[in-house]
N, C-alpha and C positions, 0 to 999 in steps of 0.2 A: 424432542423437536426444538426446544429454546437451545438446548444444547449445542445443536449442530447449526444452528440462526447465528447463535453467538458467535461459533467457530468462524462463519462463512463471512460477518462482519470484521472482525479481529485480520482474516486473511486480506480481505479485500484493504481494509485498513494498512496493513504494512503495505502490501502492493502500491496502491496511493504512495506511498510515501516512500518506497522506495524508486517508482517511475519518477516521482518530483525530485528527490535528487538526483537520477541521473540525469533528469533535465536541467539540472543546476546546473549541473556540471559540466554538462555538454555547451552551456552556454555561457560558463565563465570561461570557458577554455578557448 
């Protein structure tokens, strides 16, 4: 179960941070 805890934070983590860049982007553009 930490195992899959882990995973589901790690994923959500890139997610985060991959939507805040394309919000960069979308707004230096």
């Amino acid at each position: 179960m930490a195992k899959n805890e882990a995973q589901l934070l790690t994923l959500t983590a890139l997610a985060n941070i991959f939507l805040a860049r394309k919000r960069l982007g979308v707004e230096s553009v």
